[in-house]
Structure formats: C-alpha cells, structure tokens
C-alpha positions, -999 to 999 in steps of 0.1 A, spaced: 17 189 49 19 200 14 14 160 -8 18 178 -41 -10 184 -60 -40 205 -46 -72 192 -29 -97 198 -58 -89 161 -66 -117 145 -39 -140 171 -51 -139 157 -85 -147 126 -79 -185 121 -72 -193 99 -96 -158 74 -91 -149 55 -64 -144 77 -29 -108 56 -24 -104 47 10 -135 66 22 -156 43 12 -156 4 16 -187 -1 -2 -175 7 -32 -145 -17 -31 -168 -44 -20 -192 -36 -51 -162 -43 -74 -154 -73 -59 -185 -87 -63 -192 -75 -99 -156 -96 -105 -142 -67 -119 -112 -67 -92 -89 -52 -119 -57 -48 -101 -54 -85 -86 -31 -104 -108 -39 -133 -90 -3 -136 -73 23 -121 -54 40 -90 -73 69 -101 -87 96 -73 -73 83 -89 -37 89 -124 -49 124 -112 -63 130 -93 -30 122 -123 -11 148 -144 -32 177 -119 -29 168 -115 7 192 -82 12 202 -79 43 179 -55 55 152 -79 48 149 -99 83 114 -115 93 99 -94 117 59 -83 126 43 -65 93 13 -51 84 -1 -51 49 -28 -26 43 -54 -27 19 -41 -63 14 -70 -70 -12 -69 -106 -17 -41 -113 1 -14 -123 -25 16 -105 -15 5 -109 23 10 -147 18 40 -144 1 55 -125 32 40 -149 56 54 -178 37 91 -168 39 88 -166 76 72 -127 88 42 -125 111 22 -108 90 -14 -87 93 -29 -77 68 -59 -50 65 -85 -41 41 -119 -28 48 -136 -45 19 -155 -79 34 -149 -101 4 -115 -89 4 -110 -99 42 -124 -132 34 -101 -142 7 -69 -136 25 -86 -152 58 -84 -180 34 -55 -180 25 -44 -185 68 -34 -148 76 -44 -125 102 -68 -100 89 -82 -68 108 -110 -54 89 -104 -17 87 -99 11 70 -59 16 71 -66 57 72 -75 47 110 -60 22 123 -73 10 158 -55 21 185 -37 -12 194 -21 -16 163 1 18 172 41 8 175 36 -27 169 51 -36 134 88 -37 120 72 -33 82 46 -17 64 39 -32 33 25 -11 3 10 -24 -26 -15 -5 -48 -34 12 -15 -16 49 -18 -21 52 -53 -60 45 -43 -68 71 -21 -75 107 -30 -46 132 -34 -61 147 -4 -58 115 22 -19 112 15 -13 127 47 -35 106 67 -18 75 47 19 91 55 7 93 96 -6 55 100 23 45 86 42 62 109 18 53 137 19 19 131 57 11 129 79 8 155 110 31 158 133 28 131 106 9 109 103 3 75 79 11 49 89 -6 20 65 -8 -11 58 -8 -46 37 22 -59 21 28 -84 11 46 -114 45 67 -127 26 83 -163 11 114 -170 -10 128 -143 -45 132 -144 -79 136 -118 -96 105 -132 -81 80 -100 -85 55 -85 -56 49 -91 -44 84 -87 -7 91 -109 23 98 -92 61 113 -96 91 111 -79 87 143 -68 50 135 -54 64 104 -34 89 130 -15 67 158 -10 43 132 6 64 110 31 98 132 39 103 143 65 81 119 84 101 92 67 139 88 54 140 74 17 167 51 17 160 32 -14 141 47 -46 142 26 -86 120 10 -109 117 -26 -104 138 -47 -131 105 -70 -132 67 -60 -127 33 -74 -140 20 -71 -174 14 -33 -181 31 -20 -149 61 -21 -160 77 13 -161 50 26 -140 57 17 -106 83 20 -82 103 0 -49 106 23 -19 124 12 12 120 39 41 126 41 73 107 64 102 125 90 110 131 96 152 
C-alpha cells in the first residue's frame, strides 16, 4: 500500500522515539513526567460527540489503542460502551487500569489474536500520528482486523501543518489520511472539529469510517 510519503522516514529517526516500535521509550517519557500530549481529560470533539449522540453513535464493544492514560477511554466507558483500551507503555496501562477500564498491554501494531472481529469501534486518538510513516499500513490492517464487519473507526488525528521528518508526531494531510486507509476503509465523515484543545486547534481532524466488505 502506498501511505504517502516514502519510507526514509523510520530511517531518520535514530536518535527520536522509534513510535510504536518501541515501548520503552514511551515508558521513559512517562516517567520523566514529560507526557506532553495528555491534557489531562477527555478531547473535547469526543465529549461534544458524546453530547450530540448522532445517530450512528450507539454503545457497542470498542477498542481504544494507544489509550495513554486513559482519558478518552473513560469518557466512552462512562456514556455506556464496553470499552478496551490498549497501550504498551506500563505506566500508561496502569493509569487507565485506574481509572476501572479494561486494559490489554500491547502493542496495537499486533494485536493478539483474540481480539480479531470483536469490536464495533476503533477509537483513534494521537496513536497514528505516532508511529512512523512506514507502520501506516500495519496501523490501517489491525484496524481492520480488529472490527467487526461494517465497523467503525472513528477518530481524531492529528497534526494537519506543514510536513516534516522530525515525528513523533508525524504531520498529516487530507490527502495522506486517504492514501493510507481507502480502500480498506470507506470515509464517510471528514472536518475539522469546531472545538479542540489548546494548540490543536486547526490541526486535527474527526474521521468516521467504516470497513469496507
């Protein structure tokens, strides 16, 4: 699958963090407190899709991947989904544990074999935009792997500026978001959230997709 931009992006990266390929790294951040892209809350496009509830939006099973410290995962959980989230990153499976939800310490680029057809949602928060350019496809086939037909994958991703190599986390276009997930996926919803956090704003985006049979 062509994702867009060519591979030389994971061989740039020796000296930054590996992305998904590497849970130490993650857990060294989180224990030098420098866990930068926890706002210490749910995002709030998911808290203002939670209050419109559309109607596509019924509680079902979901999985929240790289769930970090489980924020949006609560806020899911909370308005009534089964929800499991996943991170590979041990403080970061602690502090959702904490916070009462189902956590399966992996790496979401292999997801254990059980998990395969058993959710109605992905849930994507700032875990695509971490991995390397390169892994997009892995990312695009768990997703796939782990929904049930006619799933959704519905998300806010991030970082919509000027590209560059220096990632995590890795800029993104329109155009980058398609090449990656169609035709593995259907888009059916693509804007920029009237709300986000702080300095997102303007640089992240609400997909809603659905597997394709």
């Amino acid at each position: 699958m062509n994702v867009g931009r060519p591979p030389i992006y994971c061989a740039s990266m020796s000296d930054r963090i590996l992305g998904n390929n590497d849970a130490a790294s993650w857990e060294a951040i989180y224990q030098a407190d420098d866990a930068g892209w926890d706002i210490g809350a749910a995002a709030p496009p998911f808290c203002d899709l939670l209050v419109a509830a559309p109607a596509w939006l019924r509680p079902g099973r979901m999985l929240v991947p790289g769930c970090g410290a489980g924020h949006d995962a609560a806020a899911f959980a909370a308005a009534g989904f089964a929800v499991t989230a996943m991170d590979f990153a041990p403080t970061a499976v602690r502090l959702t544990r904490e916070k009462g939800i189902h956590v399966v310490e992996s790496n979401f680029l292999q997801p254990p074999a059980a998990l395969t057809g058993a959710f109605d949602y992905v849930l994507e928060h700032t875990c695509f935009c971490a991995i390397p350019v390169c892994d997009r496809p892995r990312y695009v086939a768990a997703a796939r792997r782990v929904l049930k037909p006619g799933g959704l994958l519905i998300g806010l991703f991030y970082r919509f500026d000027p590209a560059d190599v220096n990632g995590p986390p890795f800029a993104l276009s329109e155009e980058d978001l398609r090449t990656a997930f169609e035709p593995e996926f259907e888009i059916l919803e693509l804007q920029s959230p009237a709300r986000s956090h702080g300095k997102r704003q303007g640089r992240e985006r609400f997909l809603r997709m659905r597997v394709t049979t």
